[in-house]
C-alpha positions as CSV (number, residue, x, y, z in Angstrom):
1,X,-101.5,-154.9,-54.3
2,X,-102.9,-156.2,-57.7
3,X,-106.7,-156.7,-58.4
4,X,-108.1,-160.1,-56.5
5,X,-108.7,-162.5,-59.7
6,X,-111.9,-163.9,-59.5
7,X,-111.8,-166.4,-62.1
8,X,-109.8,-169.3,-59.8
9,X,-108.9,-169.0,-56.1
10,X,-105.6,-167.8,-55.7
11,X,-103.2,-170.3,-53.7
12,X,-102.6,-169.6,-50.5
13,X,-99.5,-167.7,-50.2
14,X,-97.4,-170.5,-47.7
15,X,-97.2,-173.8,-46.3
16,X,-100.1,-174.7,-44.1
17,X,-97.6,-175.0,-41.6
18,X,-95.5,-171.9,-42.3
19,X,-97.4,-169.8,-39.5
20,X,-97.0,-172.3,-37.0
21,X,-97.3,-172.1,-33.4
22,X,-99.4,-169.1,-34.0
23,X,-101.7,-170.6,-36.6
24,X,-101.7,-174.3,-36.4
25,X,-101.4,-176.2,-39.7
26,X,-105.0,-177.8,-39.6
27,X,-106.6,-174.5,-38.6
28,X,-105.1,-172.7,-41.7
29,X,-105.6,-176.0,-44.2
30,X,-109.5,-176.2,-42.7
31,X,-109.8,-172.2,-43.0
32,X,-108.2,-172.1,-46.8
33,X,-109.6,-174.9,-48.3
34,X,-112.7,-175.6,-46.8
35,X,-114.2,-171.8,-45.3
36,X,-112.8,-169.7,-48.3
37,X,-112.7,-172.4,-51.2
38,X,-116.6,-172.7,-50.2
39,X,-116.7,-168.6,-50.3
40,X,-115.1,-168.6,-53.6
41,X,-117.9,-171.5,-55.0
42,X,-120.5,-169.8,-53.8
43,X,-119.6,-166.3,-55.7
44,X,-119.4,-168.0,-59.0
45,X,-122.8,-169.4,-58.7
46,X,-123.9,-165.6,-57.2
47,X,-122.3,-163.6,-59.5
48,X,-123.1,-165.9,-62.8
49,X,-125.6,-164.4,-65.4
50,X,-125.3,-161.2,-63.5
51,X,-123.7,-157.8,-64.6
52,X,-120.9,-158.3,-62.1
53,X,-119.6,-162.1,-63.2
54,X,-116.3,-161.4,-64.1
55,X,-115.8,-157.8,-63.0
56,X,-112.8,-157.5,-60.0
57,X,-114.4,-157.1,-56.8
58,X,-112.3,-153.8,-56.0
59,X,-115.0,-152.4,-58.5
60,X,-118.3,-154.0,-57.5
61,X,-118.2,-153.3,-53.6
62,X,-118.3,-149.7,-54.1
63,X,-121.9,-150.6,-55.7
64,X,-122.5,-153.6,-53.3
65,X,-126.0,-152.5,-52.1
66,X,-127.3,-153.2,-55.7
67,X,-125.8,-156.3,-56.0
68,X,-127.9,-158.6,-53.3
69,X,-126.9,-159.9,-50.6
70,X,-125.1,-163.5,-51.9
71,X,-122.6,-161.1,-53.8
72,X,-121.7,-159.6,-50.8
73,X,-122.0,-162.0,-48.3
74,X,-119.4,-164.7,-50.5
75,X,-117.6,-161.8,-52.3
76,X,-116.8,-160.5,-49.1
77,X,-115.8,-163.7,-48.0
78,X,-113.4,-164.6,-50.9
79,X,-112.2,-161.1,-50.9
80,X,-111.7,-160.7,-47.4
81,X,-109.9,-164.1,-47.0
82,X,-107.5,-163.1,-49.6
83,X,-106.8,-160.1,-48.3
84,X,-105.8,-161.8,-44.5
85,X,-104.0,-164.2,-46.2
86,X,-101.9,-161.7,-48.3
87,X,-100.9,-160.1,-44.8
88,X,-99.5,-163.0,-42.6
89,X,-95.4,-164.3,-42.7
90,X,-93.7,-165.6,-40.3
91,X,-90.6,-163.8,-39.5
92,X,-89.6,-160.3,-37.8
93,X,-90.9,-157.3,-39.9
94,X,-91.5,-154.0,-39.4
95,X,-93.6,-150.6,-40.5
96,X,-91.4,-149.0,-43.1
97,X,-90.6,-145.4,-42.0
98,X,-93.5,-143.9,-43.7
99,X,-95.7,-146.4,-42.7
100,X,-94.5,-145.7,-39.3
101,X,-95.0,-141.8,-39.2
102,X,-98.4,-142.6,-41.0
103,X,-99.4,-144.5,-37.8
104,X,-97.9,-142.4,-35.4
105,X,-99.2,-139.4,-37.0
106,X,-102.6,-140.9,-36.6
107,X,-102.4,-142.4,-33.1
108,X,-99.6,-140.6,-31.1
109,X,-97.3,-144.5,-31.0
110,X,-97.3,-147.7,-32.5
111,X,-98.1,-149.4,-29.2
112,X,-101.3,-147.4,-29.2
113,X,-102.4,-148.3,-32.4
114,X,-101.6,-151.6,-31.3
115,X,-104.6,-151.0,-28.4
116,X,-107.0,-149.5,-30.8
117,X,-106.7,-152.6,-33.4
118,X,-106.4,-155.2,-31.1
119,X,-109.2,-153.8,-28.9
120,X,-111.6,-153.4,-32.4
121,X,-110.9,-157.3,-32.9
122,X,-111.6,-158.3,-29.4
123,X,-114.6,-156.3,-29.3
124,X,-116.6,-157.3,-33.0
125,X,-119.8,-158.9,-31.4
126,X,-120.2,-162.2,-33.2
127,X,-118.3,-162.7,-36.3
128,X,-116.2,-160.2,-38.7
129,X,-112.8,-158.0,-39.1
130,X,-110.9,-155.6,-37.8
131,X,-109.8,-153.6,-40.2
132,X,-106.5,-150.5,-40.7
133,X,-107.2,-148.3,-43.4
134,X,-106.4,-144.9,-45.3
135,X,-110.0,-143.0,-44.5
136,X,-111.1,-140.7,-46.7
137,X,-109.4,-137.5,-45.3
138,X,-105.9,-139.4,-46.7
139,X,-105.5,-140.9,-42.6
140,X,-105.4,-143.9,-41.1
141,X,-108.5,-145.2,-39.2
142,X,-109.2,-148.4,-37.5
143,X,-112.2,-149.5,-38.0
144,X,-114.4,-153.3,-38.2
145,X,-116.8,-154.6,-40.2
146,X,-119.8,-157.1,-39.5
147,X,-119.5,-161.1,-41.5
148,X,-118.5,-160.8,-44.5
149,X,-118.6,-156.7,-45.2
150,X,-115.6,-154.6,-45.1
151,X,-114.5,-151.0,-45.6
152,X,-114.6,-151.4,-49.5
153,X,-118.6,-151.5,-49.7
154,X,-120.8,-148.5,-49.6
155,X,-122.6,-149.9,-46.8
156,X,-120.0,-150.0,-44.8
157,X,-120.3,-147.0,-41.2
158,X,-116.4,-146.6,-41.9
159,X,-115.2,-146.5,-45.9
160,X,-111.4,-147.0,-46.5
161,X,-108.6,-148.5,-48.6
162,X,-107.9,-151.1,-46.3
163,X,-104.3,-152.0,-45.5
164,X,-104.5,-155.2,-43.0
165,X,-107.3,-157.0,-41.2
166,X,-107.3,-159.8,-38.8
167,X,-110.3,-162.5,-39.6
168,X,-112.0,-163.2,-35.7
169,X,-114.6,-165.6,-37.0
170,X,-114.3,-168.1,-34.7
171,X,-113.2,-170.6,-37.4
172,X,-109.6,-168.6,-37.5
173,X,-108.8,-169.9,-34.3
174,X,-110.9,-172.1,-32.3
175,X,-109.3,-175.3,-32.9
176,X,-106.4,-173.8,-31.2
177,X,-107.8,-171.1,-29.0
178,X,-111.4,-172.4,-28.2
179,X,-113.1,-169.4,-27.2
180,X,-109.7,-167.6,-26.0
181,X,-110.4,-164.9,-29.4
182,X,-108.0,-162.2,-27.0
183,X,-105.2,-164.7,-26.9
184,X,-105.3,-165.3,-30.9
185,X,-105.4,-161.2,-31.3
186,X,-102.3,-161.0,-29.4
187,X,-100.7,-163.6,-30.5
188,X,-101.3,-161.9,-34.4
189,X,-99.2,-159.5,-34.0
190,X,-96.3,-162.0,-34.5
191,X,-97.3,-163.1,-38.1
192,X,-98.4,-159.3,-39.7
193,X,-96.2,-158.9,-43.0
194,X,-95.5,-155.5,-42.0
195,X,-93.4,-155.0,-45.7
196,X,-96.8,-156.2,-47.1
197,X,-98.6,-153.8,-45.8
198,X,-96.2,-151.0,-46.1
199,X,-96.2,-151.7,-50.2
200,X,-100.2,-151.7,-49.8
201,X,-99.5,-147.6,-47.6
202,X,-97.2,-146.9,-50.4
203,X,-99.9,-147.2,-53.5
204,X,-102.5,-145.4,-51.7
């Protein structure tokens, strides 16, 4: 996956609608162009006259607890927004095989992975991620991160090249779930771009 650019906000990969009935079309218009346009703003204005205006985000998290807290609360948020975006489709996909054996190496079966994600969303007190990532140790690791942080940033408990997150700020989902955050996390599993994620396993 290339560099996030953060000189203009990347357009959201589909329709508004595209994800529909898992993500309703207001929902995702509201979350894009609203919640991470505002992320995106507020990161200019952070990172301008600073020594990390115009330097990719990949390199400035690893160094994110010299940077104050607006760079990483809205870089985080513009980053992390991306990144969700540029893991939903609509349509069947799947793990490719080494993808597959990565995940069952790590956690016995898919379907238990499937627990251990869906249980680190459904659990995040307040707002933030879950995340999967390659750990360290070259293994996959779920893991989930608090607001706006994620496994990229040195003050992260968990550190990792993440390969898909789900966003369970309740902005994601409540004008279609309400406070039903379980019901969104299972119903996410039916827009994951596994053959984006897979590319994203296959560059680590």
């Amino acid at each position: 996956m290339e560099k996030l650019n953060v000189s203009s906000l990347p357009e959201l990969p589909f329709a508004y609608d595209a994800l529909e009935p898992i993500m309703d079309a207001r929902t995702v218009e509201i979350h894009y162009d609203k919640h991470h346009r505002t992320y995106f703003n507020n990161y200019l204005n952070a990172a301008k006259g600073t020594p990390y205006e115009n330097v990719p985000l990949e390199e400035v998290f690893p160094v994110i607890s010299k940077a104050g807290n607006a760079i990483k609360n809205h870089g985080g948020g513009f980053y992390n927004h991306w990144f969700f975006w540029n893991s939903l489709g609509k349509g069947k996909t799947e793990p490719s095989p080494a993808l597959m054996a990565a995940i069952e190496e790590a956690f016995e079966s898919f379907a238990k992975f499937r627990e251990i994600f869906s249980n680190a969303a459904k659990s995040q007190f307040g707002s933030g991620w879950a995340w999967l990532i390659v750990g360290k140790d070259n293994k996959l690791a779920v893991t989930s991160t608090l607001n706006q942080e994620n496994p990229l940033m040195d003050i992260a408990q968990v550190r990792g090249l993440p390969l898909l997150t789900i966003d369970v700020w309740e902005h994601a989902y409540y004008l279609k779930y309400q406070n039903r955050r379980a019901d969104f996390v299972e119903a996410f599993w039916d827009i994951i771009d596994w053959e984006a994620v897979s590319k994203r396993f296959e560059k680590v």
